[in-house]
Backbone as CSV, one residue per row, in Angstrom:
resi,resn,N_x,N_y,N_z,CA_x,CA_y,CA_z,C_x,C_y,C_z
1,UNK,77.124,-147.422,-144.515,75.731,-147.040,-144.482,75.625,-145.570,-144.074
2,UNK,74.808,-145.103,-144.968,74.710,-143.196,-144.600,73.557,-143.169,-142.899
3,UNK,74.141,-142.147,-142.682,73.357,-141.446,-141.595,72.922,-140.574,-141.501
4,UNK,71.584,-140.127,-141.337,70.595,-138.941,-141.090,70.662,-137.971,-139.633
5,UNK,72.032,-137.495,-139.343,71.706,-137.047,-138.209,70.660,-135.872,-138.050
6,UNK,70.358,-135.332,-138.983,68.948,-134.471,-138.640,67.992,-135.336,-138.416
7,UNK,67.400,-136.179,-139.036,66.252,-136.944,-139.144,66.086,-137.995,-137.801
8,UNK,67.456,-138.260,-137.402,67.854,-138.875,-136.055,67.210,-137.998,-135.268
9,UNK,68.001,-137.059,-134.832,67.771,-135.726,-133.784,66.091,-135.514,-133.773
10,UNK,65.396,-135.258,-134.709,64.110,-135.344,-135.062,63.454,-136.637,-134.513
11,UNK,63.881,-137.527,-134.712,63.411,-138.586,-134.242,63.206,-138.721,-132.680
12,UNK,64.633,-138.353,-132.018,64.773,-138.224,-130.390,63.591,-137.422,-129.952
13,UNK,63.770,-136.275,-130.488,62.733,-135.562,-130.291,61.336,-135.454,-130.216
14,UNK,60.830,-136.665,-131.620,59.429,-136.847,-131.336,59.478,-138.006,-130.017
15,UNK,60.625,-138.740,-129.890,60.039,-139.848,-128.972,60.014,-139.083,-127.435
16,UNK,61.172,-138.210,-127.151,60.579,-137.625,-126.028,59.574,-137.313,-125.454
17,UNK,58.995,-136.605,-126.745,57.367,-136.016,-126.656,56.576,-136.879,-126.709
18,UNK,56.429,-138.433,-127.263,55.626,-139.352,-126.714,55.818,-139.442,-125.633
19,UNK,57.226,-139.198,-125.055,57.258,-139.915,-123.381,56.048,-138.535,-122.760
20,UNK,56.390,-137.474,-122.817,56.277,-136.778,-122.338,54.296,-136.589,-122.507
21,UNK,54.040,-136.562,-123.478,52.759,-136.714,-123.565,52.194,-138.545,-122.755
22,UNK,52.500,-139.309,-122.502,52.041,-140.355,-122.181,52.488,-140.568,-120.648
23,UNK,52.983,-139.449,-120.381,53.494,-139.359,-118.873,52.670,-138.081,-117.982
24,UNK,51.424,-137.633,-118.380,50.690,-136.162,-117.749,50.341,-136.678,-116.927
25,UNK,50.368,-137.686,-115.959,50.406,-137.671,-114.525,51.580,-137.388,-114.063
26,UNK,52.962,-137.380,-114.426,53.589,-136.462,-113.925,54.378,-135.296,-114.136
27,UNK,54.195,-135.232,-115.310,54.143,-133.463,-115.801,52.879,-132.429,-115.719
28,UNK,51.874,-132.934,-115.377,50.609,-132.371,-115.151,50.329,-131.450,-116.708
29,UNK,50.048,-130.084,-116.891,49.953,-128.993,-117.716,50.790,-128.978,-118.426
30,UNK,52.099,-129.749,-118.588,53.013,-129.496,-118.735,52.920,-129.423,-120.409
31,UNK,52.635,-130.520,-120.933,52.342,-131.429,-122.285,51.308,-130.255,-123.157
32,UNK,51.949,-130.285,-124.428,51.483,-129.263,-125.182,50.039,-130.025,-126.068
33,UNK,49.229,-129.173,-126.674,47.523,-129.595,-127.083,48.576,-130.813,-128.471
34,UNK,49.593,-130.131,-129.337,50.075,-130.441,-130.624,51.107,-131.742,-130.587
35,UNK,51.170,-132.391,-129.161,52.350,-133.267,-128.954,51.725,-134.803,-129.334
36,UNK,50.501,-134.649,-129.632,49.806,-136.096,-130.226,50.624,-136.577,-131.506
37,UNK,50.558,-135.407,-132.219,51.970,-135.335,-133.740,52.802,-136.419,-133.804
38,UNK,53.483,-136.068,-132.646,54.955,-136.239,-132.618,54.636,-137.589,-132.593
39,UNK,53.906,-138.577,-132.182,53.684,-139.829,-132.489,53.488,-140.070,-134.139
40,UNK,52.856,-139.581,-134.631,52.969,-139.459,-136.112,54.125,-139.208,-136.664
41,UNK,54.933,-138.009,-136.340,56.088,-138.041,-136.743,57.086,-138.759,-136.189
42,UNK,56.982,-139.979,-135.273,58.106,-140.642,-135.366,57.821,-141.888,-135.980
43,UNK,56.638,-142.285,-136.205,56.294,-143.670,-137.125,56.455,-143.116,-138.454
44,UNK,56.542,-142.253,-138.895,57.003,-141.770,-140.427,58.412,-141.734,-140.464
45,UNK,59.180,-141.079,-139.550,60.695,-140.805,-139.539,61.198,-142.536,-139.416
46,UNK,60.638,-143.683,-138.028,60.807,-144.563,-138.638,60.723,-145.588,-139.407
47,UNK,59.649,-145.225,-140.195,59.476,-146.004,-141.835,60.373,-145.713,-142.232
48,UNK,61.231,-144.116,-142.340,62.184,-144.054,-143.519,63.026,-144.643,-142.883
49,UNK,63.389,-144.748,-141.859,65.144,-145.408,-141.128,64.875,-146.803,-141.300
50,UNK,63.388,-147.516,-141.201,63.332,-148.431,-141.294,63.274,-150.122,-143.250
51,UNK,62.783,-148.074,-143.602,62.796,-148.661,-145.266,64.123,-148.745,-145.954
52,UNK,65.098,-147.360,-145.370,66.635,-146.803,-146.050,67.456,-148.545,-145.164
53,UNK,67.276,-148.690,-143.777,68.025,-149.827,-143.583,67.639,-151.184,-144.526
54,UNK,66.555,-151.182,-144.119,66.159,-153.119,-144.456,65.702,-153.209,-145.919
55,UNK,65.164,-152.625,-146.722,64.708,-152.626,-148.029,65.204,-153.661,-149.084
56,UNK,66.318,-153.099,-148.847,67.336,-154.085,-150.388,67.162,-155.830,-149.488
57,UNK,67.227,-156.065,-148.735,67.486,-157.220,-147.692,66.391,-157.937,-147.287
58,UNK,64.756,-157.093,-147.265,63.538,-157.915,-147.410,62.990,-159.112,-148.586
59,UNK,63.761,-158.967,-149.648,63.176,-159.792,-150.177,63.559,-161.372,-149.824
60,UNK,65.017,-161.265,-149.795,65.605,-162.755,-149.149,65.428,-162.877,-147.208
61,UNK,65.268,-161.683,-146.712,65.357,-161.566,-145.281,64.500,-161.355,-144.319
62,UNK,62.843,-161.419,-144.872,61.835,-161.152,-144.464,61.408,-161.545,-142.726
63,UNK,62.111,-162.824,-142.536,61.656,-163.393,-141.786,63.086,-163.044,-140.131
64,UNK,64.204,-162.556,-141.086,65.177,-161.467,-140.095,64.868,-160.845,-139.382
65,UNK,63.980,-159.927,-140.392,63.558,-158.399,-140.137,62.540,-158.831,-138.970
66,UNK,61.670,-159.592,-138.920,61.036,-159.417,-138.055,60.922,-160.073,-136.527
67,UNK,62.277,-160.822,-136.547,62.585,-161.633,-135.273,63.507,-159.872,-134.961
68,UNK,64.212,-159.338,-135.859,65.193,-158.586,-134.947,64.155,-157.385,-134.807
69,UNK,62.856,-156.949,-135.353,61.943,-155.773,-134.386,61.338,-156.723,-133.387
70,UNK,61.333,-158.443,-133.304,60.521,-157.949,-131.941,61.970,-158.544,-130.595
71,UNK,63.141,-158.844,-131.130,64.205,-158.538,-130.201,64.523,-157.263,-129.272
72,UNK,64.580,-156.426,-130.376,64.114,-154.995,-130.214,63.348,-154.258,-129.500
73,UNK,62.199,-154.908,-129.105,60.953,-154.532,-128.647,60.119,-154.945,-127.909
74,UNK,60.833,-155.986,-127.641,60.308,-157.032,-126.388,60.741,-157.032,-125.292
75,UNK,61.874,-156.697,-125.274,62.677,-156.103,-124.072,61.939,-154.825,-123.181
76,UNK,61.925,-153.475,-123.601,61.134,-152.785,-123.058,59.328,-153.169,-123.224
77,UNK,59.128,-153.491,-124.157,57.612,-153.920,-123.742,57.337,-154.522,-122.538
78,UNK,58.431,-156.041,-122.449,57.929,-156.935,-121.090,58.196,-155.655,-119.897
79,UNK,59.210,-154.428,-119.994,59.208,-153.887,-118.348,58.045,-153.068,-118.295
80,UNK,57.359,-152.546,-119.587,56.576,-152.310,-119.199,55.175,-152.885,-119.188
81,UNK,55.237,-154.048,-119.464,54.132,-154.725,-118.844,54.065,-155.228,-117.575
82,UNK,55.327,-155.450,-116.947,55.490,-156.065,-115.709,55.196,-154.848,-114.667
83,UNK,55.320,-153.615,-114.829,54.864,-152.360,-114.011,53.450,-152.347,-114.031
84,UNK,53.267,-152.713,-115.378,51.939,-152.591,-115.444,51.003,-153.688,-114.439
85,UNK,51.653,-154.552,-114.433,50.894,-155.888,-113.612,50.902,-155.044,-112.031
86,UNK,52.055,-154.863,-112.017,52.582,-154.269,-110.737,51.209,-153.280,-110.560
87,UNK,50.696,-152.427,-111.330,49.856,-151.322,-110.956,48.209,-152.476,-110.889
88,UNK,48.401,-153.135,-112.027,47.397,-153.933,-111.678,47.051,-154.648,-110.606
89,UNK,47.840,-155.148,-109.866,47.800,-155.844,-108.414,47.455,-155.172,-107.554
90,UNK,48.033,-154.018,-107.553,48.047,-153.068,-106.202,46.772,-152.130,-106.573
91,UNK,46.321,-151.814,-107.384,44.588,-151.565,-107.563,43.721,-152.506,-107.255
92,UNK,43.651,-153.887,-107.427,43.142,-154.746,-106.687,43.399,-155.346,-105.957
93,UNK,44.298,-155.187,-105.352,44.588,-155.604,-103.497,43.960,-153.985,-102.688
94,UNK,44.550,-152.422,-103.133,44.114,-151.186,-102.212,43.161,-150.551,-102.569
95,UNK,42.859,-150.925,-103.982,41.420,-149.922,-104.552,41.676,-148.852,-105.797
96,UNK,41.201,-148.864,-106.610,41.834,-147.642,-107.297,40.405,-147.681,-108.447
97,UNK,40.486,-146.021,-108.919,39.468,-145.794,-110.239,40.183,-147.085,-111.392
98,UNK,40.785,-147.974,-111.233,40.748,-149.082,-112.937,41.018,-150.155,-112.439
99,UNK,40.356,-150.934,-110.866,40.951,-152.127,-110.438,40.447,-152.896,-111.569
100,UNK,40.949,-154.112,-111.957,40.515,-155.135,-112.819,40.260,-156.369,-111.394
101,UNK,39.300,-157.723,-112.024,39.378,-158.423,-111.300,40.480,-159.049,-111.680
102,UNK,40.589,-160.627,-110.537,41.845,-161.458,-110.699,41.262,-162.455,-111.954
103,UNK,39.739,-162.505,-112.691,40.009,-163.609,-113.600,40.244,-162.351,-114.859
104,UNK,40.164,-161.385,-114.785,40.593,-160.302,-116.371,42.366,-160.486,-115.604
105,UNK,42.538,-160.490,-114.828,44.358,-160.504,-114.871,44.382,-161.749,-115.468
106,UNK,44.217,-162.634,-114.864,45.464,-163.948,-115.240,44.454,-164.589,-116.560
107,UNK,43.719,-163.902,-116.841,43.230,-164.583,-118.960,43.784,-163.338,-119.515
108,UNK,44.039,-162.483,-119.134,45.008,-161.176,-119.728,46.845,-161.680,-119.599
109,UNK,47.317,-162.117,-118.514,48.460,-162.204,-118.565,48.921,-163.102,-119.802
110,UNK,48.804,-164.500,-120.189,49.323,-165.220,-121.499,49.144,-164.100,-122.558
111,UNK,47.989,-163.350,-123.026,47.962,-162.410,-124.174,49.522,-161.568,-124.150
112,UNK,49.043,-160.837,-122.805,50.367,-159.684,-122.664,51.867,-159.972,-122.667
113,UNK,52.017,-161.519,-122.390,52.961,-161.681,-122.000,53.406,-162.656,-123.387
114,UNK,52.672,-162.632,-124.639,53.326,-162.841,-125.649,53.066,-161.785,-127.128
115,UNK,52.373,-160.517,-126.539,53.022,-159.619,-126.588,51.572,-159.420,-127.696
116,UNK,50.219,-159.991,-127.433,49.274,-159.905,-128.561,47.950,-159.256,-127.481
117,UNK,47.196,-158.135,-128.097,46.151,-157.795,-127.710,45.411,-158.908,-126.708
118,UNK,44.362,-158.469,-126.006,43.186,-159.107,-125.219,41.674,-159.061,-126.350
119,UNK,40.947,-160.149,-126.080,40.134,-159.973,-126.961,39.210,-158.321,-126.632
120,UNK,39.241,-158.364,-124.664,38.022,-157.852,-124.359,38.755,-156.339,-124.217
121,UNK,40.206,-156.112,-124.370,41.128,-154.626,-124.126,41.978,-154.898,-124.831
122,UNK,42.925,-154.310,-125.738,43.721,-153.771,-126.218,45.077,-154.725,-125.728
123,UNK,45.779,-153.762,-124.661,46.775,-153.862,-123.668,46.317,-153.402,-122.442
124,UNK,45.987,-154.535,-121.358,45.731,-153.823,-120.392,46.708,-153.840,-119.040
125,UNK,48.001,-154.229,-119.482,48.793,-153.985,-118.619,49.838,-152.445,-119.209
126,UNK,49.591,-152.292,-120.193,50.696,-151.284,-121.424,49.874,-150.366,-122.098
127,UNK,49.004,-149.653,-121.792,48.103,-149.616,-122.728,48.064,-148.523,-124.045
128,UNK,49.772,-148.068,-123.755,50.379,-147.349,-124.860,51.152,-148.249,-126.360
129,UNK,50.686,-149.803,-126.103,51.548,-150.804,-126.772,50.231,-150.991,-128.269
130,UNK,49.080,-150.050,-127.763,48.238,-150.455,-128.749,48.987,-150.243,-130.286
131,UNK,49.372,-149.014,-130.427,50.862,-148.743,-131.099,51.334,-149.074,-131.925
132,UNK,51.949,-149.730,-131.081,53.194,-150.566,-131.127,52.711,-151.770,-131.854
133,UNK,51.842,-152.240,-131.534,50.916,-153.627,-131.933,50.270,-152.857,-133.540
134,UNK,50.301,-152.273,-133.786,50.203,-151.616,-135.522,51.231,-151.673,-135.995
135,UNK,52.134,-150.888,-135.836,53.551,-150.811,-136.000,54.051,-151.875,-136.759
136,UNK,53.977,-152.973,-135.299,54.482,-154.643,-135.671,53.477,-155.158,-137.049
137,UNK,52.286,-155.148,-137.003,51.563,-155.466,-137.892,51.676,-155.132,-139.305
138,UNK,52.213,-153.605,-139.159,52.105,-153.290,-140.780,53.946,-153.308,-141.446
139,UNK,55.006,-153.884,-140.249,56.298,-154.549,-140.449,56.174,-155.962,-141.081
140,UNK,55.303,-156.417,-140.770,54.890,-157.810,-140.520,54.152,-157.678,-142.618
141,UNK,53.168,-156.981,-142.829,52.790,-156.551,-143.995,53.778,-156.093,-144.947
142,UNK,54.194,-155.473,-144.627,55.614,-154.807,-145.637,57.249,-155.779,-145.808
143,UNK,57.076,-156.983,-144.640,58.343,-157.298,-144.767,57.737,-158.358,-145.481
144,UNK,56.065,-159.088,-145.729,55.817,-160.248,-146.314,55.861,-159.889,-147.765
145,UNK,55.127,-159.158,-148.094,54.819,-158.147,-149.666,56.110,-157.442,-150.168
């Protein structure tokens, strides 16, 4: 199987800059106005890694493809939902500008914790997974079609 190490390297690169843009509480100023992009450019870079791998193999393997993205992706999702709970608790036990109550936690936790939106938020333990939750959706579209 060929390899793109430019398109790789490119790739690292935009995901940094998601980290880095989705992290300005602790880079402060740091994060450039143009780093929204780089989320764009890494869901394009991986369509192609994702079309050049699995393509020939979707038509008989549809249902592969999409147990091994959410193998893939479930792993770091749950840690960061579980931080997220973590921040959720401790805003409503000490106080904070986004406490939620305890009945939006625990009718939020089954959603989050099988990895599907809230009716009434998005992700409200992750709330960078909104995403991600497209992502899966239009894998989910392309590996059925």
């Amino acid at each position: 199987m060929r390899t793109y190490v430019t398109l790789d390297g490119l790739r690292g690169i935009a995901a940094l800059s998601v980290v880095v843009l989705h992290c300005y509480r602790y880079f402060g100023d740091f994060t450039w106005s143009s780093a929204a992009l780089a989320v764009d450019l890494f869901f394009v870079l991986s369509g192609f890694v994702l079309a050049y791998a699995y393509e020939a193999k979707l038509p008989t393997a549809s249902g592969a493809f999409l147990k091994a993205r959410l193998i893939r992706l479930y792993p770091l999702y749950l840690v960061g939902t579980l931080l997220g709970m973590i921040e959720a608790l401790a805003t409503m036990k000490y106080g904070g500008p986004a406490a939620m109550d305890r009945a939006t936690f625990w009718t939020s936790l089954p959603f989050s914790l099988a990895m599907l939106p809230t009716p009434w938020q998005m992700y409200p333990f992750d709330g960078v997974m909104w995403s991600i939750f497209f992502e899966l959706f239009i894998n989910a579209v392309w590996a059925v079609l």
